[in-house]
TIGU-498795 format. One record per residue (C-alpha): x, y, z. Coordinates in Angstrom, 3 decimals. Layout:
// residues N
x X; y Y; z Z
...
// end
This chain:
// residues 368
x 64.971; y 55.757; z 24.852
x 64.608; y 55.240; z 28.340
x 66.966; y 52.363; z 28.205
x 69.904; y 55.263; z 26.855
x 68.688; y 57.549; z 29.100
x 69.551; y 54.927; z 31.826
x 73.263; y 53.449; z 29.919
x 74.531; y 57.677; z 30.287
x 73.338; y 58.181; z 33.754
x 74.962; y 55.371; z 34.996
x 78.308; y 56.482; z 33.072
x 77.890; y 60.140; z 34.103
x 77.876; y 58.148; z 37.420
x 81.077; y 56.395; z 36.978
x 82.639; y 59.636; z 35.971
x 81.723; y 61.668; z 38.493
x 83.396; y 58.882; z 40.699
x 86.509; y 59.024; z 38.963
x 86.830; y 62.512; z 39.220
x 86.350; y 62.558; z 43.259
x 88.655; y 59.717; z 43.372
x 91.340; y 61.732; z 41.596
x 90.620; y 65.077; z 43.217
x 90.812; y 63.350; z 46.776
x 94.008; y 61.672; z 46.106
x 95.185; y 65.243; z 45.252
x 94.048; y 66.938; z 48.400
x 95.686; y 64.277; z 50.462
x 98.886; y 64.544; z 48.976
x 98.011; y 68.436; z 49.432
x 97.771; y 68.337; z 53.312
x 100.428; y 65.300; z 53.634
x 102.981; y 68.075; z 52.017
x 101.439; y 70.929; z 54.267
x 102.150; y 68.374; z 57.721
x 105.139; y 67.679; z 56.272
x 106.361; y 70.896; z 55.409
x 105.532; y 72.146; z 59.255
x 108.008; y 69.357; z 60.900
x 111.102; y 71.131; z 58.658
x 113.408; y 72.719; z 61.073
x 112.763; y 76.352; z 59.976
x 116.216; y 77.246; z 57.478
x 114.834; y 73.835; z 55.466
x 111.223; y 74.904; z 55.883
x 112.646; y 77.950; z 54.247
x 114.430; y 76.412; z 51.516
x 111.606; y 74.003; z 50.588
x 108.222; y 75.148; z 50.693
x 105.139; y 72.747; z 51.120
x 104.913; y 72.504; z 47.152
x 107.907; y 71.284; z 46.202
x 107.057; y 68.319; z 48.668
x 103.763; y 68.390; z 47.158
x 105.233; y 67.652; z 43.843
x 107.796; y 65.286; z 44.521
x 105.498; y 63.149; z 46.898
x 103.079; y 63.866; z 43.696
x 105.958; y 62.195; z 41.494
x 106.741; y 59.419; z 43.723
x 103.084; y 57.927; z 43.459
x 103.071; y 58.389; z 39.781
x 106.053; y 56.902; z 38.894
x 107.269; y 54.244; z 41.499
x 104.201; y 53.372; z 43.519
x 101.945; y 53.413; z 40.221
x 98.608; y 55.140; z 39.518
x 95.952; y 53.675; z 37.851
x 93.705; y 55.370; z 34.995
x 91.078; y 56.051; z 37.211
x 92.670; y 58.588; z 38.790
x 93.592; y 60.611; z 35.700
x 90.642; y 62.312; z 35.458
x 90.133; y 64.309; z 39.354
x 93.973; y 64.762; z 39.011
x 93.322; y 67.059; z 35.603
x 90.598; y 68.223; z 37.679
x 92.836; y 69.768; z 40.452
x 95.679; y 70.847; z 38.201
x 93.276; y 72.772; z 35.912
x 89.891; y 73.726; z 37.497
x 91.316; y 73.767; z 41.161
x 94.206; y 76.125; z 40.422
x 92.278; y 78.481; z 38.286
x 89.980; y 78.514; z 41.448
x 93.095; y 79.303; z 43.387
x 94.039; y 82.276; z 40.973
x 91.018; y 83.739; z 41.168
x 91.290; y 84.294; z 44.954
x 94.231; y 85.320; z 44.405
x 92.935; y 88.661; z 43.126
x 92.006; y 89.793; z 46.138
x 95.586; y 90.028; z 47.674
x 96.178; y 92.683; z 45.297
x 94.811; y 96.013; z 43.828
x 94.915; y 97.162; z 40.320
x 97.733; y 100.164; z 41.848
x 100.106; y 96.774; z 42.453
x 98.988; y 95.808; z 39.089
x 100.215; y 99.163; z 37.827
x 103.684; y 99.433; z 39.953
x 104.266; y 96.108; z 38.450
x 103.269; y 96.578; z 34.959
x 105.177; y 99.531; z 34.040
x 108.438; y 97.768; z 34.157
x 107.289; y 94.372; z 33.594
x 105.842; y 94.711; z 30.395
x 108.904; y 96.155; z 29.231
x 110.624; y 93.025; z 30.922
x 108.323; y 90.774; z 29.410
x 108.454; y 91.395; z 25.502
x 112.383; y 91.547; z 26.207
x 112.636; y 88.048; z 27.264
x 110.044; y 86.823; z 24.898
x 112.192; y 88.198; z 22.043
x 115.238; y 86.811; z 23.375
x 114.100; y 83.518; z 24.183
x 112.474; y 82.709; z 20.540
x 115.457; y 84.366; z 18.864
x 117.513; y 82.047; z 21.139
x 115.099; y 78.751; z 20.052
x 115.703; y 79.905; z 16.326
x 119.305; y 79.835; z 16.722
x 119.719; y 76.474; z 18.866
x 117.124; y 75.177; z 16.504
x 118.919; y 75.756; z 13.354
x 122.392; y 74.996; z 14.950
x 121.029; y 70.814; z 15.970
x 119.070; y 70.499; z 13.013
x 115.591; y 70.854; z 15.108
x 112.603; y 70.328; z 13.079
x 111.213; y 73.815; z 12.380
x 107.504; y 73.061; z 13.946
x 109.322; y 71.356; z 16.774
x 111.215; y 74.527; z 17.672
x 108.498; y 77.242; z 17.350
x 106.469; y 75.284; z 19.789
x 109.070; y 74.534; z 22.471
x 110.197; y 78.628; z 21.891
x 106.599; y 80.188; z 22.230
x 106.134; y 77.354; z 24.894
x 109.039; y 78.832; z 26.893
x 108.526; y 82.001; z 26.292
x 104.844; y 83.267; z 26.120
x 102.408; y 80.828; z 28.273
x 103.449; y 77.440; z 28.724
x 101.725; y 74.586; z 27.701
x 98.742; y 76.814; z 26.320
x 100.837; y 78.290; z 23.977
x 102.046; y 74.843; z 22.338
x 98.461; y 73.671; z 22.258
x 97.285; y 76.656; z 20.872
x 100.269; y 76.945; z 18.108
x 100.574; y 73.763; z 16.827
x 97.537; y 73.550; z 14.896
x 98.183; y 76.685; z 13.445
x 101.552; y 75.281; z 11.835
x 100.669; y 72.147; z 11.474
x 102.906; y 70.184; z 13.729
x 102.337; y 66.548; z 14.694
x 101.154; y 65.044; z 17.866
x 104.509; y 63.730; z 18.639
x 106.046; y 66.873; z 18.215
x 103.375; y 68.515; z 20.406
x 104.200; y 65.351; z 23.089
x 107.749; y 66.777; z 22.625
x 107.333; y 70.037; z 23.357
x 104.451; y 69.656; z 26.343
x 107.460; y 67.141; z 28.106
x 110.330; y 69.712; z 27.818
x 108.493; y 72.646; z 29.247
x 106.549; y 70.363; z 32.074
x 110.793; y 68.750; z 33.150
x 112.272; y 72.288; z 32.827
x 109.486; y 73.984; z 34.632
x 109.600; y 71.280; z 37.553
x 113.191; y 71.618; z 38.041
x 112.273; y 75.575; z 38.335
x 109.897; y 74.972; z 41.081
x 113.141; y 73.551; z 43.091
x 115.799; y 75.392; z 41.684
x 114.708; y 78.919; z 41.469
x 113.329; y 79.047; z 45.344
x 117.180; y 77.952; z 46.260
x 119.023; y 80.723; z 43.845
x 116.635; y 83.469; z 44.802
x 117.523; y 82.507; z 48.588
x 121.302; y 82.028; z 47.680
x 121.397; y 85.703; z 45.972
x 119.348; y 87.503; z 48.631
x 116.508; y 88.470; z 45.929
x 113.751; y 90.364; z 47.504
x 110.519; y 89.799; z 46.956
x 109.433; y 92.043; z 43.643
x 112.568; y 91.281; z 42.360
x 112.207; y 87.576; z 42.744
x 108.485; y 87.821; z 41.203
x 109.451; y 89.404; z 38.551
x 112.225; y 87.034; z 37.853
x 109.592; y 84.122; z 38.125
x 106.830; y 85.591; z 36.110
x 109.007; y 86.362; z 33.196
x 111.270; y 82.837; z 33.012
x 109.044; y 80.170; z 34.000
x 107.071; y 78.382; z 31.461
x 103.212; y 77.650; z 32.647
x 101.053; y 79.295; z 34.915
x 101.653; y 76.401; z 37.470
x 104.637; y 76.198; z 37.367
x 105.268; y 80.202; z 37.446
x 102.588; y 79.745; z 41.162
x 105.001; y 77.594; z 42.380
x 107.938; y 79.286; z 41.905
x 106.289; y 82.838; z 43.671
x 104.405; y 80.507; z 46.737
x 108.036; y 79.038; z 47.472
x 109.548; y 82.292; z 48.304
x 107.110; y 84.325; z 49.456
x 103.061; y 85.244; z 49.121
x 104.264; y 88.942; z 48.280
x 106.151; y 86.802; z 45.414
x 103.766; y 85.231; z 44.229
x 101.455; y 87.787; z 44.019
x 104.364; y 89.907; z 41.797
x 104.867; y 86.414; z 39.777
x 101.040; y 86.225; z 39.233
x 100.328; y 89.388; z 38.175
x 103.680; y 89.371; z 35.488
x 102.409; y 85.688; z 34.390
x 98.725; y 87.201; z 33.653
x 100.589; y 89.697; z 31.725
x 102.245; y 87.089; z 29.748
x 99.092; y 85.308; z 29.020
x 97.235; y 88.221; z 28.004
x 99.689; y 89.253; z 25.499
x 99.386; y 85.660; z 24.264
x 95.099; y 85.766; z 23.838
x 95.171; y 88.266; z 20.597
x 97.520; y 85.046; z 19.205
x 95.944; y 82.312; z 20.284
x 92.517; y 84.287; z 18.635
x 94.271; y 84.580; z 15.750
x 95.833; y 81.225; z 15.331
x 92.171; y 79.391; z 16.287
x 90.602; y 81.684; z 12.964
x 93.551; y 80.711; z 11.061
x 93.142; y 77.070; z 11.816
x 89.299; y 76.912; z 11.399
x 89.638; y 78.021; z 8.090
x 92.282; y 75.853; z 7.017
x 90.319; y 72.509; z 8.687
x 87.116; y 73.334; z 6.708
x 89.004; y 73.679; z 3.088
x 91.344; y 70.758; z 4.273
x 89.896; y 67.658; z 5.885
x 93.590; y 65.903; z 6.098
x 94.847; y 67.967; z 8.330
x 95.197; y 66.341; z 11.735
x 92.360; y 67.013; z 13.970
x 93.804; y 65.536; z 17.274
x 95.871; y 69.029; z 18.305
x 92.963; y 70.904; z 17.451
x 91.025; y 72.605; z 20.253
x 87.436; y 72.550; z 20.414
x 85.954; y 76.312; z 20.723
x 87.389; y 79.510; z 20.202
x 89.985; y 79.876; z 22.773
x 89.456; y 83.716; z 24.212
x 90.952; y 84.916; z 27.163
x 90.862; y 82.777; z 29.868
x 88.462; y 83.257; z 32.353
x 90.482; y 82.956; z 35.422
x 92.315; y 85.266; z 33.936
x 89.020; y 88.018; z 34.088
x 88.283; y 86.305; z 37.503
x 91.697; y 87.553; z 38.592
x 91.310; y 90.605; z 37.489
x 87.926; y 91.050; z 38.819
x 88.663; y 90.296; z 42.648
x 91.478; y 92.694; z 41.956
x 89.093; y 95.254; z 40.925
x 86.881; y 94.750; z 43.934
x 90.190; y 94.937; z 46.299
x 91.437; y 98.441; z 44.398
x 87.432; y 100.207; z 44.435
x 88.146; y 101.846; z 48.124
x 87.170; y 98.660; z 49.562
x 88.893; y 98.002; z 53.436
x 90.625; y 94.322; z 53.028
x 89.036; y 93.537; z 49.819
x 85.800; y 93.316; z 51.052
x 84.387; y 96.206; z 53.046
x 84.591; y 100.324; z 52.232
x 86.658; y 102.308; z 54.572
x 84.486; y 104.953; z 55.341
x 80.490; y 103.067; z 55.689
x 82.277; y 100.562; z 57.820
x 82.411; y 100.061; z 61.401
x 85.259; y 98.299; z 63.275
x 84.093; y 95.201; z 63.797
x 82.973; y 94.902; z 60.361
x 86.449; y 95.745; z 59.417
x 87.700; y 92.750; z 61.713
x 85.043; y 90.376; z 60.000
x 86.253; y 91.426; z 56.747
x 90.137; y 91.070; z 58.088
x 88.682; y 87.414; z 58.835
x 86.750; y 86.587; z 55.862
x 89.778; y 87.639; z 53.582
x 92.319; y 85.837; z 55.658
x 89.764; y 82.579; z 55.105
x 89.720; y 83.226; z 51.510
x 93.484; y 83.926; z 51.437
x 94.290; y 80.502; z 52.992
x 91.887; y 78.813; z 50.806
x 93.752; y 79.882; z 47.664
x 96.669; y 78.905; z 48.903
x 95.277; y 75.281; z 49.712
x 93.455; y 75.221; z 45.974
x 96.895; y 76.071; z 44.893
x 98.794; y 73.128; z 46.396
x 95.708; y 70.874; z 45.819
x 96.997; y 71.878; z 42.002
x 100.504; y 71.518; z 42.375
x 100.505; y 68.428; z 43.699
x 98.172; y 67.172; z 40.887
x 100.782; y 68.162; z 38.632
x 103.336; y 65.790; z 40.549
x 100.874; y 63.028; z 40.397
x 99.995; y 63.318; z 36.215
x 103.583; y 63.437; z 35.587
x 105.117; y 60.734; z 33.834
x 108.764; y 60.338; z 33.757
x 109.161; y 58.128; z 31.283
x 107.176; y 60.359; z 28.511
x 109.968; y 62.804; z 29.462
x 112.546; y 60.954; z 29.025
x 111.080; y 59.844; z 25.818
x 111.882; y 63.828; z 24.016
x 115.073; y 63.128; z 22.890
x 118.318; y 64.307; z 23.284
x 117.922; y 67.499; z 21.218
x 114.636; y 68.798; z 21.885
x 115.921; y 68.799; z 25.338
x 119.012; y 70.359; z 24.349
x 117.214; y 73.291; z 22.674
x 114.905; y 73.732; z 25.913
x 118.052; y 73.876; z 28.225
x 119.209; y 76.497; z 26.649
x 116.138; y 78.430; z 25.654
x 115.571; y 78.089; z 29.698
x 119.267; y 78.613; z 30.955
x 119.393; y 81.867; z 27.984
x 115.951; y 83.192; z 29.302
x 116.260; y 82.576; z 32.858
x 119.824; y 84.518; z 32.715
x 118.507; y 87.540; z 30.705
x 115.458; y 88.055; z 32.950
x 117.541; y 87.772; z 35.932
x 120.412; y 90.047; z 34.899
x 117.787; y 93.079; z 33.172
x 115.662; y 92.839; z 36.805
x 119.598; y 93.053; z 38.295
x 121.140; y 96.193; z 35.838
x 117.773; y 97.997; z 35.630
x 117.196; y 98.352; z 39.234
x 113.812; y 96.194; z 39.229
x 112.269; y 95.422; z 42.695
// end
């Protein structure tokens, strides 16, 4: 007993290790990209934010240097648990009244696109022969949440782990060429900021991806991006409940089914998601830059509380490029290129169809 006891400390040991290894590789790429980003003569500093060098430096290790396997876990680490973190403090930027100016059009905007994108992945689909599983996941993936969606549908129709490989490669190439392109078109077309946030919350695929997009034009952006991209993925929870019932059921009466796409647990709604929400609620209850009420406090309380929400402000932003550049360095370009020339046919123009709808409603309607 105490000889097992020993055998999983020491592993828990060797985890742990693994996991600072990857997270610290992460961070450095993180502040590399922010040193970097500060020598760009200002129109280029403009142009190209400190994330889109975090994710091509991010790339560049991956894929020419070379990354061991050890790093693979702290990199998940920062793209997942690091970037939630960074969502979360996000909340306090904004008040539930910016969640409301926001939501009254963009819910309207959002379950237009979504129905125009997966009517546009039916079509494509049908038109180059796309295996039917193969195209619901890259449309809901597109669409709706990203990379949680996929995971989240596929067991519920049964679709194979290649197929699932598939579909997680052509929203993670399409959303990284967002995270360049879309900065440079909103710049080109003079978008402001709402309108630009809008435009980003409702087109690009996963949550990363979508804080990208915002943090490259501006924070007022991405907090318009964020809040539209929450939207999106809590329209997506009551399906993902749905679909994890659904697939329970059918993996107790049928032990063939494949088990490897299956997630463990009920998936809910996410919890940065109520973490976002929460620090908004804090910021909207009366409370004098997020943290202190107007009328109980005294000036230099309001200063400190100026100070300790700028401190929190800049470390989202740092847990957010921590992220970002973990997503450049668990990128693999030759699992991309590995999709296929159809699959990435359909999500061009699933992505080219949706990115053009959002952006000309936001443009007819008057949004931003």
């Amino acid at each position: 007993m105490v000889r097992k006891l020993s055998i999983k400390g020491k592993r828990m040991v060797i985890a742990s290790g693994l996991m600072v290894r990857g997270l610290l590789l992460a961070v450095g790429v993180a502040i590399i990209a922010r040193l970097a980003h500060q020598l760009l003569p200002g129109p280029i500093g403009k142009m190209v934010s400190d994330i889109v060098i975090a994710i091509l430096l991010g790339l560049f290790i991956r894929n020419v240097i070379g990354l061991s396997p050890g790093y693979d876990p702290g990199v998940k680490f920062a793209v997942v648990r690091v970037l939630r973190l960074g969502i979360v403090l996000l909340g306090l930027r904004l008040s539930l009244q910016d969640i409301a100016d926001t939501g009254g059009t963009a819910i309207l905007l959002v379950f237009a696109c979504i129905t125009i994108a997966l009517a546009t992945a039916y079509a494509v689909g049908r038109l180059f022969k796309i295996p039917p599983r193969l195209t619901v996941l890259i449309g809901v993936g597109t669409s709706i949440c990203g990379n949680t969606a996929i995971v989240a549908t596929a067991p519920a129709i049964g679709a194979k782990e290649e197929e699932v490989s598939f579909a997680v490669a052509v929203i993670t190439l399409f959303g990284l060429i967002a995270v360049v392109i879309y900065p440079i078109i909103g710049q080109a077309l003079g978008l402001g900021n709402t309108a630009f946030g809008l435009w980003a919350g409702t087109a690009v695929n996963d949550t990363s991806q979508v804080v990208a997009v915002g943090a490259a034009h501006s924070p007022e952006a991405l907090g318009v991006a964020t809040v539209v991209k929450l939207m999106r993925n809590t329209i997506m929870a009551p399906l993902i409940i749905v679909m994890g019932l659904f697939l329970r059921q059918r993996a107790s009466s049928d032990p063939a089914k494949p088990r490897s796409v299956i997630p463990r647990g009920g998936i809910l709604i996410p919890w940065f998601v109520i973490g976002f929400l929460t620090m908004s609620l804090i910021r909207t209850s009366g409370i004098s830059a997020g943290i202190l009420p107007r009328d109980v406090a005294r000036p230099g309380d309001l200063q400190m509380a100026a100070s300790m929400l700028n401190a929190f402000d800049a470390l989202a932003k740092f847990a957010i490029l921590t992220a970002l550049a973990g997503v450049g360095l668990g990128t693999r370009l030759q699992t991309v290129l590995r999709i296929g020339l159809k699959p990435f046919a359909l999500g061009l123009c699933v992505s080219i169809v949706l990115a053009a709808a959002s952006l000309g409603l936001i443009i007819v309607f008057g949004m931003g």
